[in-house]
C-alpha positions as CSV (number, residue, x, y, z in Angstrom):
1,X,19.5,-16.0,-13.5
2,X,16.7,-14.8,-11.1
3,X,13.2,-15.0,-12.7
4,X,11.6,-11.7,-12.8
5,X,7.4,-12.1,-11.9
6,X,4.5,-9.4,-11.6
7,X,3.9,-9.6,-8.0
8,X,0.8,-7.3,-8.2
9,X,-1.4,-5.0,-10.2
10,X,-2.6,-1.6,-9.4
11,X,-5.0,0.3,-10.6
12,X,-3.6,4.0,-9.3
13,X,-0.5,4.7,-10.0
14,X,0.1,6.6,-7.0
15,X,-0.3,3.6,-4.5
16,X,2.1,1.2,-6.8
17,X,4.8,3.7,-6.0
18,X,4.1,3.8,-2.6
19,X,4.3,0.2,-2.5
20,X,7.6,0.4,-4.4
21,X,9.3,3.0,-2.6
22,X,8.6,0.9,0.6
23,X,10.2,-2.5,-0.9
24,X,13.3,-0.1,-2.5
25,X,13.9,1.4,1.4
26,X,13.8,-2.3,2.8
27,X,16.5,-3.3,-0.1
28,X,14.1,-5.6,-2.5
29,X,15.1,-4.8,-6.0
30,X,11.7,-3.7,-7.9
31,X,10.3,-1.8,-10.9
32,X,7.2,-0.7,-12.4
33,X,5.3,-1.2,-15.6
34,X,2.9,0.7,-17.7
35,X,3.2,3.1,-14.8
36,X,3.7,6.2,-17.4
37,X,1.4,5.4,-19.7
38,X,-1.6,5.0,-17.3
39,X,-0.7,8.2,-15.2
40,X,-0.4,10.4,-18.5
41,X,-3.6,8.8,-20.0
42,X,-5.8,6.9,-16.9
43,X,-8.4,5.8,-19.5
44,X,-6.0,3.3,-20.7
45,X,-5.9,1.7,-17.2
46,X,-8.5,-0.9,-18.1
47,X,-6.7,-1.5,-21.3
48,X,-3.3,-2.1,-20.0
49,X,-4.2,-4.0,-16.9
50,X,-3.1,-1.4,-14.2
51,X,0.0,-0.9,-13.3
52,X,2.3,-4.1,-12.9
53,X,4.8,-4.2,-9.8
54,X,7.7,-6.4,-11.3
55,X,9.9,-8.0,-8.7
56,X,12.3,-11.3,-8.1
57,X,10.7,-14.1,-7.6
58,X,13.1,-15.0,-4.8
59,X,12.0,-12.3,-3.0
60,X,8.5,-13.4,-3.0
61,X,8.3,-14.4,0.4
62,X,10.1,-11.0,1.9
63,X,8.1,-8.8,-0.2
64,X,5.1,-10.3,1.8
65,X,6.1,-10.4,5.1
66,X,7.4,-6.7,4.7
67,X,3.7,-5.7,3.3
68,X,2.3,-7.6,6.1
69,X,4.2,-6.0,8.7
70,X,4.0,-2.6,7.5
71,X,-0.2,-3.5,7.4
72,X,-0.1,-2.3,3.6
73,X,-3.5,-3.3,1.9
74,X,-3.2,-5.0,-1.6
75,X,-5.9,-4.4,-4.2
76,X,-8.1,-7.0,-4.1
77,X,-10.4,-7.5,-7.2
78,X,-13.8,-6.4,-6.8
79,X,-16.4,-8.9,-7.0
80,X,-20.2,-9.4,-6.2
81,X,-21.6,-12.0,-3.8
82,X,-22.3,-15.2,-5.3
83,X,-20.1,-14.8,-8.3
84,X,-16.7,-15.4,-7.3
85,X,-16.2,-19.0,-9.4
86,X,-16.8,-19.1,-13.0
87,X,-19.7,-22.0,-14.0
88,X,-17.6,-23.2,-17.2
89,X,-13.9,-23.7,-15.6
90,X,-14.5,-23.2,-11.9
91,X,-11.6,-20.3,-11.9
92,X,-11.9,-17.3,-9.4
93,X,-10.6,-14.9,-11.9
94,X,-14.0,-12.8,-12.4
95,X,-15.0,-9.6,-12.5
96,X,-18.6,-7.8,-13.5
97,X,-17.7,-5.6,-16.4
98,X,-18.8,-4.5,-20.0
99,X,-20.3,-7.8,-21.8
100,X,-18.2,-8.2,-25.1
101,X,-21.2,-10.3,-26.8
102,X,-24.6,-8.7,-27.4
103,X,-23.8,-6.0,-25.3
104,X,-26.1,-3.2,-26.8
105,X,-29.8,-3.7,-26.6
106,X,-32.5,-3.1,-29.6
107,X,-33.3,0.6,-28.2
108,X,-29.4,1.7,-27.6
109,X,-28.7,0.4,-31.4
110,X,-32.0,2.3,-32.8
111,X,-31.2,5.8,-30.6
112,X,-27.7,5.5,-31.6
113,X,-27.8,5.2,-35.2
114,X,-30.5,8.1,-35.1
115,X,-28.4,10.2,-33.3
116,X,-25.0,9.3,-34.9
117,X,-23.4,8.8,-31.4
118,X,-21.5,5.8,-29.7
119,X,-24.3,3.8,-28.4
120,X,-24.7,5.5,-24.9
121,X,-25.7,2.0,-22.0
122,X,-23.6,-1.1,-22.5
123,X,-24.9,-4.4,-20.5
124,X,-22.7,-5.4,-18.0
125,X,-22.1,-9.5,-17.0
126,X,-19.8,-11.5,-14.9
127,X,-16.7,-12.3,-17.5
128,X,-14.5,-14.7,-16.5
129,X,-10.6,-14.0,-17.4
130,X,-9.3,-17.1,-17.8
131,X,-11.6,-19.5,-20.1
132,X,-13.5,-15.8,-21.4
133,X,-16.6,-17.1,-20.5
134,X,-19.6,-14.4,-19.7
135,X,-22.2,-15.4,-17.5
């Protein structure tokens, strides 16, 4: 039995099924995930982690070289200078997003409550994906 591996993530549908319709015309067996889901609702992109692009991992080494010749760009995650390794485990797996801890401020909390809405600015911070680390 072949092992079955996500070989990428996307964050618009619309390019993961150009990118599957390209490996399907050179013969690579592929599928994608979540792809439904994230085009009928896009808010829950974040949520599901984009769409996945399933393949063999055989075919690991012919999916690239037919990306590469083709010259079709894979997402790269978005990061800012300076803050590509995580401090606590050294990974390379961060992004700058929505802190999860203390991420409303005095003010926000006060307005909020006042006004009986969702507090309206959210800090953002490096978060690291592996070790879940926020820096």
């Amino acid at each position: 039995m072949d092992k079955i591996v996500v070989f990428e993530t996307f964050y618009n549908p619309i390019e993961a099924n150009i990118v599957k319709a390209r490996l399907m015309d050179s013969g690579v067996q592929c599928f994608l995930s979540d792809e439904n889901t994230i085009t009928i609702n896009p808010l829950y992109t974040q949520a599901l982690g984009g769409v996945k692009l399933h393949i063999f991992e055989k075919d690991i080494p012919l999916v690239k070289d037919i990306l590469q010749d083709e010259n079709i760009q894979l997402p790269q995650e978005e990061t800012e200078a300076g803050a590509e390794n995580c401090p606590n485990c050294g990974s390379n797996h961060v992004g700058y997003v929505q802190a999860t801890k203390k991420r409303f401020n005095l003010l926000t909390m006060i307005v909020s409550f006042a006004l009986m809405i969702y507090p309206f600015y959210a800090k953002k911070t490096h978060h690291c994906f592996d070790c879940e680390y926020e820096f």
